[in-house]
Residue, then its C-alpha position, 0 to 999 in steps of 0.5 A: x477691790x482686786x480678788x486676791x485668793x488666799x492659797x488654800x492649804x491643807x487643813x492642819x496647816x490653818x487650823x488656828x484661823x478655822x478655829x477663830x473663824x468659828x468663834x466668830x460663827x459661834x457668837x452669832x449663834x450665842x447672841x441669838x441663842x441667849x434669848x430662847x433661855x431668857x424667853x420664860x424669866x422675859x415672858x413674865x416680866x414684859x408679858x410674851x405668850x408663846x406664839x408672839x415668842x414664836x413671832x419673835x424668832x420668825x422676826x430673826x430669821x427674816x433679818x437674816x435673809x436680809x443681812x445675807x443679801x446685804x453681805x455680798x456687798x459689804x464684803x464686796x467693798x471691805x473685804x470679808x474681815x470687814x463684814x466680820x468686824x461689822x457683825x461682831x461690833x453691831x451684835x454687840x451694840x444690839x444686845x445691850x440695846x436689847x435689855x431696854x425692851x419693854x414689850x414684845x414689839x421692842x424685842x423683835x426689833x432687837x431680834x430682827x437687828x441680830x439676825x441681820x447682822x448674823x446673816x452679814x456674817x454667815x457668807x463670809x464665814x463659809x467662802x473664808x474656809x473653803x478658799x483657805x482650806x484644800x476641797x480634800x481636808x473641807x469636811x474636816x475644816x466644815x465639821x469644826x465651823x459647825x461645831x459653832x451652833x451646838x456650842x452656842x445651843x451648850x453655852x446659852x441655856x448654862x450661860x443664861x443658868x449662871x447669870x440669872x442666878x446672880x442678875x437679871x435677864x437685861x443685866x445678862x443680855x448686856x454681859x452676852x454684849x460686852x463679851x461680842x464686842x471684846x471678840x471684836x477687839x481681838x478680831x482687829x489684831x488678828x492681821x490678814x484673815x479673811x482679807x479678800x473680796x466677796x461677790x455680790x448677789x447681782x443679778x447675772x450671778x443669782x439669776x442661774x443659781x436661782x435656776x439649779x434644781x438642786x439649790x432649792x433642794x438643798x433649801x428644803x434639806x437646810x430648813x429640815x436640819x435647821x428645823x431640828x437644830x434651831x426651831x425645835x430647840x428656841x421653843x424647847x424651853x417654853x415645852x419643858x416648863x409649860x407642858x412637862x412642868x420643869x422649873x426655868x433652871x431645870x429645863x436650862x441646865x438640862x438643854x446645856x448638858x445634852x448639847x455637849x455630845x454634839x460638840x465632839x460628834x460634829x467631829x465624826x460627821x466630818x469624817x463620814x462626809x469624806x469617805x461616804x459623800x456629802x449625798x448620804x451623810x445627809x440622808x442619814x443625818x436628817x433620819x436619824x434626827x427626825x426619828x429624834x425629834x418624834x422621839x422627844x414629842x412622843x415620849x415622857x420621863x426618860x425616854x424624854x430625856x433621851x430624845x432630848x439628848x438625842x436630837x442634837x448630837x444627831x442634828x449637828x452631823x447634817x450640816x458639815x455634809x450640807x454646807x459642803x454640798x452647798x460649796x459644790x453646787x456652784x463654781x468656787x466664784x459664787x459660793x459667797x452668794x449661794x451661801x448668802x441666799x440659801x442658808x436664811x431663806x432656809x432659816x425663815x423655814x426652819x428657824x422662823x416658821x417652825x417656832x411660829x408654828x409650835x408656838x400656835x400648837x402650844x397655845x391651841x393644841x399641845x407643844x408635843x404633837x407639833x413636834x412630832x409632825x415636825x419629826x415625821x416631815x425630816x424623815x420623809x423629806x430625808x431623801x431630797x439629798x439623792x437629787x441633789x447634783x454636786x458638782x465634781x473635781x475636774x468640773x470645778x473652775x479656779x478660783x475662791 
């Protein structure tokens, strides 16, 4: 397929395709998401401790690294509308799939097949809005894609709250399916976004990314920001209910609310990546969250509450600066590629892992001191970002 790039404009004259890119982003956030919610109401109708729900994330994280290096090449040869149109149309099959689970082994399995088709979507998502968007206006154009997951963090605890007060849990998996594939739809009357090629992660092409120092720092920042904003946050849910008593409504309605700041913050983080640099945007973020998280794991009533409200709005300000340094640690030819190699491996860490982790402290020790280990290790690891080296302006090749 010929590489024809679309002619990068400035942010406000496209911000109706970053807008719908995002939406895009966002589903596959909510079709996962969905689960963490669900995970108390499915724990007691299948039989789910804690560290086999913790397994079952760790199975999402792993088919997103390999949904990632599946994606090179679907965009490759249908173009990156064709791998968005692949992930839309195929979440939706698996989450009305998904409410057929009868055990923890079918639901991961299920979880394993979205995030696979979560990770085909991830690459395209990053190399469309950098190739469309100008490199002056990217913080801005990257602040609103991230505005992707603290909107699925909002929509999936009061989507889950709404839905079970009326249906069950399978029946509220497959409405979560019906409207993916209904975004799907639209995506097909959506003409001439994201209509060209990807590159795919062949070895010429991965072997001196996997070489740079600073793509294995931006690997280790990625899995602490992800450790927040995704592997605290999926076993949140089973703390606020088992260890501070919560009811399954309660512990849901009051996730969603704290989730809303961070939709308008992202915003701001855009901003302080443009003038202060994507290096200290990071730095700051990652403090402020660790400081956060210990926060929500030291604390009861309303400090607890605070923290809880805290941690994602700070959480959402390190991804604009990180996914815009990760553009810059690479010429513009193999950002497609470093995006589908270092965002999942990072998510095996920080959204796999992590959940695994606190679902083992859950069931030996306490939820709280797993949370605040995890806490203190982003505030230590915070200064990885002054390491990583980015690339500058006139260093940068044509090119999308």
């Amino acid at each position: 397929m010929d590489r024809t790039c679309p002619t990068a404009e400035p942010f406000r004259h496209v911000a109706g395709s970053v807008v719908f890119v995002t939406l895009l982003f966002f589903l596959t956030f909510l079709g996962r998401f969905i689960f963490s919610p669900l995970m108390p109401v499915i724990g007691e109708d299948i039989g789910v401790t804690a560290s086999q729900a913790g397994s079952v994330f760790l199975l999402g994280s792993l088919g997103g690294l390999l949904g990632s290096l599946a994606a090179g090449r679907i965009s490759t040869r249908f173009d990156h509308r064709g791998a968005f149109l692949t992930s839309m149309f195929g979440m939706a099959i698996v989450l009305v799939v998904s409410a057929m689970a009868g055990s923890v082994w079918s639901l991961g399995a299920a979880f394993f097949a979205l995030g696979v088709l979560a990770g085909i979507n991830q690459p395209s998502v990053v190399a469309t809005i950098t190739a469309m968007v100008q490199r002056r206006d990217w913080g801005k154009a990257l602040s609103v894609q991230q505005a992707a997951p603290p909107l699925g963090l909002v929509a999936a605890p009061l989507v889950a709250v709404v839905l079970l007060a009326f249906v069950s849990w399978r029946v509220s998996l497959i409405a979560v399916g019906v409207f993916v594939a209904l975004v799907g739809v639209a995506l097909l009357r959506f003409r001439g976004l994201a209509q060209f090629p990807g590159d795919p992660p062949r070895l010429r092409l991965v072997g001196p990314i996997l070489r740079a120092r600073s793509f294995w720092l931006m690997i280790g920042l990625m899995a602490l920001g992800m450790g927040a904003q995704v592997g605290v946050y999926t076993m949140l849910p089973l703390f606020l209910t088992q260890e501070k008593l919560m009811t399954t409504a309660g512990a849901n309605a009051l996730l969603g609310v704290a989730n809303l700041p961070p939709l308008a913050v992202v915003f701001a983080a855009g901003w302080v990546t443009d003038r202060v640099g994507e290096r200290w945007a990071m730095f700051g973020a990652l403090v402020l969250t660790g400081a956060a998280t210990v926060l929500v794991g030291a604390s009861d009533g309303v400090w607890l509450r605070v923290g809880i409200f805290l941690l994602p709005a700070f959480a959402v300000c390190f991804f604009p600066p990180a996914f815009s340094a990760l553009s810059r640690i690479v010429q513009p030819n193999l950002r497609s590629v470093v995006a589908a190699l270092a965002p999942p491996v990072a998510f095996i860490l920080g959204g796999g892992l992590l959940p695994l982790g606190l679902g083992y402290m859950g069931e030996n020790h306490t939820f709280a001191q797993g949370i605040v280990v995890a806490g203190t290790v982003m505030v230590v690891g915070s200064g990885l970002a002054f390491f990583v080296r980015l690339l500058r302006e006139d260093e940068m090749e044509e090119g999308c």
